[in-house]
Backbone as ProteinMPNN parsed JSONL, in Angstrom:
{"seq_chain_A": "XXXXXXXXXXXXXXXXXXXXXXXXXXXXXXXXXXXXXXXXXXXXXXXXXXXXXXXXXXXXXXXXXXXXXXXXXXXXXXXXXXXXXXXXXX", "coords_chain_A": {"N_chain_A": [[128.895, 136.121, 137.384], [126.836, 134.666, 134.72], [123.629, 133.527, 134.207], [121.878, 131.334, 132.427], [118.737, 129.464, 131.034], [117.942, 125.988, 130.067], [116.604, 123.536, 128.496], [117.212, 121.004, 130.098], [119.752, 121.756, 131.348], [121.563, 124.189, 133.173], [123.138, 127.238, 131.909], [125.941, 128.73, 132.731], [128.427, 131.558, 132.587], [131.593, 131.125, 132.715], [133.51, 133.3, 134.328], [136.256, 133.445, 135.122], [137.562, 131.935, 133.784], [141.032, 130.383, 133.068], [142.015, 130.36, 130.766], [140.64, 132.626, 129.543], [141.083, 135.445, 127.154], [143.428, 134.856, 126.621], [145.71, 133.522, 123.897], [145.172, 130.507, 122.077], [145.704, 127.032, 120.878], [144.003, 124.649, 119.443], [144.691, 121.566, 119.498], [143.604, 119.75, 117.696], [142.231, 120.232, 115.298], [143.898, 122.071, 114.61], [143.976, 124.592, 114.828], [144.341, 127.97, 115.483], [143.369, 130.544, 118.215], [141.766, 133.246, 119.782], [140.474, 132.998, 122.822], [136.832, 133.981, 123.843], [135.107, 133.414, 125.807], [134.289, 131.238, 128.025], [131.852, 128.644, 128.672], [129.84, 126.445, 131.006], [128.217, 124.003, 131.02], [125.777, 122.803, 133.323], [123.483, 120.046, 134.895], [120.073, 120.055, 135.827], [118.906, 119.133, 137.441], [120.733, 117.763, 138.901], [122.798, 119.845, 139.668], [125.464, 119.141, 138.583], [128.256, 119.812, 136.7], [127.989, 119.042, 133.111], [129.125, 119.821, 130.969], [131.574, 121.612, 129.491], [132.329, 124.611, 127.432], [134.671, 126.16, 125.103], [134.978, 129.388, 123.717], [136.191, 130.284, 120.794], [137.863, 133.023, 118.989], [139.204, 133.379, 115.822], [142.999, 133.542, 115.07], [144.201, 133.678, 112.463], [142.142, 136.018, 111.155], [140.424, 134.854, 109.782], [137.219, 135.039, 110.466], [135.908, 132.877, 111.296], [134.682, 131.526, 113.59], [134.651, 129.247, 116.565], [134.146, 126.415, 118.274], [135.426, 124.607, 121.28], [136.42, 122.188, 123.639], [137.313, 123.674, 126.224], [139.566, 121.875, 127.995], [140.751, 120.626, 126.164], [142.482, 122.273, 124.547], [145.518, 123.976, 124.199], [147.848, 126.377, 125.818], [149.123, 128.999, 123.787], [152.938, 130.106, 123.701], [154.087, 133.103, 123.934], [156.238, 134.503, 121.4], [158.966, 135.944, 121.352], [159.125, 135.196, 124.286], [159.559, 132.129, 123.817], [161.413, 131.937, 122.177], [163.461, 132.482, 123.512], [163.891, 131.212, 125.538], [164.497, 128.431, 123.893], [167.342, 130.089, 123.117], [168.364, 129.515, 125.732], [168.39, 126.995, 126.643], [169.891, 125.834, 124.554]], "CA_chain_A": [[128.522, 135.023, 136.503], [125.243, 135.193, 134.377], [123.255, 132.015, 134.186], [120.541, 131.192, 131.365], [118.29, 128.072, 131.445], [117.947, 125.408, 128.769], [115.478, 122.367, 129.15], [117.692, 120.363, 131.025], [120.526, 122.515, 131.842], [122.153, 125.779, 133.604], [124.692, 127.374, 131.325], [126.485, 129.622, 133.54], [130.387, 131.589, 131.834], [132.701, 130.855, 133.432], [134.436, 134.796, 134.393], [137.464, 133.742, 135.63], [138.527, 130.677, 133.143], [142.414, 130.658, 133.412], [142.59, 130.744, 128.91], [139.98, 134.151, 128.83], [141.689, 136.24, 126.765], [144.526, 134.391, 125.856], [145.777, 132.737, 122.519], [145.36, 128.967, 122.375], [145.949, 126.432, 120.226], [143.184, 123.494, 119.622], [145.499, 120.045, 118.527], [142.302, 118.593, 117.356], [141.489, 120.919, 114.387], [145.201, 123.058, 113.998], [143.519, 126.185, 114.602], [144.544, 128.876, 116.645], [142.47, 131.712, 118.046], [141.559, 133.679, 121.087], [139.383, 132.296, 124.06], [136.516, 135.078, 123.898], [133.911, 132.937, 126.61], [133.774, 129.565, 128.156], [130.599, 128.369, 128.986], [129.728, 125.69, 131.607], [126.071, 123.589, 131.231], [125.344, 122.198, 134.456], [122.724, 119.403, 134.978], [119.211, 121.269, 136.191], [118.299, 117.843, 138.398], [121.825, 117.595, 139.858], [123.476, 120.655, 139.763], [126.966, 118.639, 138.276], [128.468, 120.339, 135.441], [127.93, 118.34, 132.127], [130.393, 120.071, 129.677], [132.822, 123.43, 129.523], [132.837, 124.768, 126.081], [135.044, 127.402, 124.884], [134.355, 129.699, 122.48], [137.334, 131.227, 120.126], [138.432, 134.283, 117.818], [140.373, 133.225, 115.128], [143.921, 134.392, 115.149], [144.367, 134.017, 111.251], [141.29, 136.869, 110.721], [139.169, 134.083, 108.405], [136.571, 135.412, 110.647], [135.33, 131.779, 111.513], [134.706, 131.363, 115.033], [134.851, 127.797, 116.281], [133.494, 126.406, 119.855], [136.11, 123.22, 121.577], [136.425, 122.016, 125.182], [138.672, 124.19, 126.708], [140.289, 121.282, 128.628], [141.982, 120.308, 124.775], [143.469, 123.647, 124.6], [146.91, 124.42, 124.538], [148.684, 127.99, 125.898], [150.141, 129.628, 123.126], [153.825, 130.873, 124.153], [154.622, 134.238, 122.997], [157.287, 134.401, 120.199], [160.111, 136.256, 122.2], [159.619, 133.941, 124.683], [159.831, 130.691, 123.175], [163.244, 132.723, 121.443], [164.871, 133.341, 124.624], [164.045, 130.054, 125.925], [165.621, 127.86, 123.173], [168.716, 130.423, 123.32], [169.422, 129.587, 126.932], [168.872, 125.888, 126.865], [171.055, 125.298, 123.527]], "C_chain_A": [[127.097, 135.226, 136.011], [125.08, 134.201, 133.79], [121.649, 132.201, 133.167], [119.782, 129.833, 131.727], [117.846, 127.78, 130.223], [116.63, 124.535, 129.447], [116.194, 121.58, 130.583], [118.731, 120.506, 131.887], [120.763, 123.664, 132.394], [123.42, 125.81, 132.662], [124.787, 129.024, 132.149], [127.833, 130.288, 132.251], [130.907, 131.557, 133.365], [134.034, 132.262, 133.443], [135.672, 134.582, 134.397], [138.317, 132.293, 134.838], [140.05, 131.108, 133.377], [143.044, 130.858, 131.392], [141.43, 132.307, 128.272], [140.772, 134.888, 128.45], [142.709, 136.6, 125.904], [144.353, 133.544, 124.646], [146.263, 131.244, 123.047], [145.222, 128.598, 121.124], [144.688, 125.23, 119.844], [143.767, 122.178, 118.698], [144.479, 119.41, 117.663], [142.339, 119.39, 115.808], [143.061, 121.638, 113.949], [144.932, 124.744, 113.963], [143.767, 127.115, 115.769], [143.889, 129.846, 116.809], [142.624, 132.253, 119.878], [140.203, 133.655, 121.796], [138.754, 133.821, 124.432], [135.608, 134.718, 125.262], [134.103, 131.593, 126.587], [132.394, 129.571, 129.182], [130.612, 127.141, 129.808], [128.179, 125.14, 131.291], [126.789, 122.513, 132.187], [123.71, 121.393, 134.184], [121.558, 120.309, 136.017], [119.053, 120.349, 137.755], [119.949, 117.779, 139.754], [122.804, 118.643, 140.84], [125.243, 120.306, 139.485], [127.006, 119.19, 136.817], [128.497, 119.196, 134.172], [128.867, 118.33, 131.136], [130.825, 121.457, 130.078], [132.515, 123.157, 127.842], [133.562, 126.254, 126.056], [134.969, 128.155, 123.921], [135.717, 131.02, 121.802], [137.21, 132.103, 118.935], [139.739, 133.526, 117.022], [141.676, 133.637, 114.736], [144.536, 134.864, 113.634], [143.511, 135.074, 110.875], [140.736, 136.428, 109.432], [138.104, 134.656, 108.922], [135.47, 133.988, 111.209], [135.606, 131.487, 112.564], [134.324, 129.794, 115.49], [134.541, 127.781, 118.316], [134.66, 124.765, 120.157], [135.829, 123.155, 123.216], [137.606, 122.38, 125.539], [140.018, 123.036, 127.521], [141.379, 120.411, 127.432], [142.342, 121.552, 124.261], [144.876, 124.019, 125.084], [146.92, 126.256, 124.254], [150.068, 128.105, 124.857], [151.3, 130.437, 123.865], [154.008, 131.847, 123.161], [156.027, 134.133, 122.115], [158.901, 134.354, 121.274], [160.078, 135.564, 123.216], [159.916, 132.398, 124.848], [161.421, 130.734, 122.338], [163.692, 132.539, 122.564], [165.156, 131.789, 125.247], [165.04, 128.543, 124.955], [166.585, 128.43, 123.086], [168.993, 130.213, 124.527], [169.237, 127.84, 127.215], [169.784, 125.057, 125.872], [172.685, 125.601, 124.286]], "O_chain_A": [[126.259, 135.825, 136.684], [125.886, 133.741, 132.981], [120.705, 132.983, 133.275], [120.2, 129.152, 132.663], [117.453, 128.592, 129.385], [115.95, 124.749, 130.45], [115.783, 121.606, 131.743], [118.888, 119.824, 132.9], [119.91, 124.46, 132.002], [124.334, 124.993, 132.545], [124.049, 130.009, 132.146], [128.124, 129.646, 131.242], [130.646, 131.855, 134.53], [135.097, 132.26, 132.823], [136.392, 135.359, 133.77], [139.368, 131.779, 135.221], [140.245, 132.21, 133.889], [144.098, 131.32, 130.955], [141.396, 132.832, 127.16], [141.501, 135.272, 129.364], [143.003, 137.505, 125.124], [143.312, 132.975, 124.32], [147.113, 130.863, 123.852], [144.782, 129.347, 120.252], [144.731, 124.84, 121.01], [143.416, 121.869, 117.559], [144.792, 118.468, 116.935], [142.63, 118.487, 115.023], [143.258, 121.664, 112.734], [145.443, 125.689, 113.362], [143.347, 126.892, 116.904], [143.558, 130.4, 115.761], [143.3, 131.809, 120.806], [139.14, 134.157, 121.432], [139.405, 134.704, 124.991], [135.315, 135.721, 125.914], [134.117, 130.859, 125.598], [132.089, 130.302, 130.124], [131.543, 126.442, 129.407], [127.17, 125.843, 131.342], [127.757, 121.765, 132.05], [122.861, 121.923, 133.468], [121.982, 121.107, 136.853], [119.086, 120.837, 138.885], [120.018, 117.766, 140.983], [123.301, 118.528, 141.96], [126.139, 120.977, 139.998], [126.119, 119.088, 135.969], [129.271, 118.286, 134.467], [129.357, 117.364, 130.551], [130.332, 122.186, 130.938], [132.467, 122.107, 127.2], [133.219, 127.233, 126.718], [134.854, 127.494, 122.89], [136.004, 132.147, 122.206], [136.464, 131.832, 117.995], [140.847, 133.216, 117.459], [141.532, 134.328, 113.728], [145.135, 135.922, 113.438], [144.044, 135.487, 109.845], [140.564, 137.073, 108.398], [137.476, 135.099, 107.96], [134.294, 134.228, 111.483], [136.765, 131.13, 112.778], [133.664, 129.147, 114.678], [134.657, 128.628, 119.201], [134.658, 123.898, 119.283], [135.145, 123.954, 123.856], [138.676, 121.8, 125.355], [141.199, 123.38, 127.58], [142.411, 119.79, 127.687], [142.469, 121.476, 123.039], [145.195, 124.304, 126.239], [146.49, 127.023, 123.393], [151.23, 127.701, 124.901], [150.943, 131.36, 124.597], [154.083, 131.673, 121.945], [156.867, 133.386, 122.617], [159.594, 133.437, 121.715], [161.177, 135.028, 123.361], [160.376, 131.744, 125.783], [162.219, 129.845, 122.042], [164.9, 132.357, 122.411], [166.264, 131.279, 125.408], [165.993, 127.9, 125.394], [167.452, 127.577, 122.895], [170.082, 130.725, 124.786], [170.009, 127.381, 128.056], [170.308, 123.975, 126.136], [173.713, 125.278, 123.69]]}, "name": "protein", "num_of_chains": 1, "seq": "XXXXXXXXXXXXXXXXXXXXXXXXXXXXXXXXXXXXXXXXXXXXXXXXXXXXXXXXXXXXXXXXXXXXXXXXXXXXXXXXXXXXXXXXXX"}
């Protein structure tokens, strides 16, 4: 983990988020992309985390990178299996 310092915060990443890497969805905005870094700021006084942000790759290639709270992130299902799955519960 590699930790910076703000005025009032620690922003730590977060290595091992469970959406690094993967394609997500953000309901808020309609935009889909890939989770390149989530970031944590922690309180300096408390040491209680304040916010998660995540920071995405656009999957359309507009090239417009966009920052949400990973915890409003939906896991994109892959194609073929979102196929296989509606052919075996129809």
């Amino acid at each position: 983990m590699s930790e910076t310092t703000g005025a009032n915060v620690w922003v730590t990443e977060d290595t091992g988020h469970r959406f690094l890497g993967q394609d997500v969805e953000h309901p808020a905005s309609g935009r889909r992309g890939t989770v390149g870094a989530v970031l944590i700021y922690a309180s300096r006084l408390t040491g209680r985390p304040v916010r998660k942000v995540a920071h995405m790759r656009p999957l359309d290639r507009s090239g417009r990178e966009w920052t949400a709270d990973p915890d409003t992130l939906q896991l994109l299902q892959p194609i073929a299996h979102s196929a296989q799955t509606s052919r075996t519960k129809g």
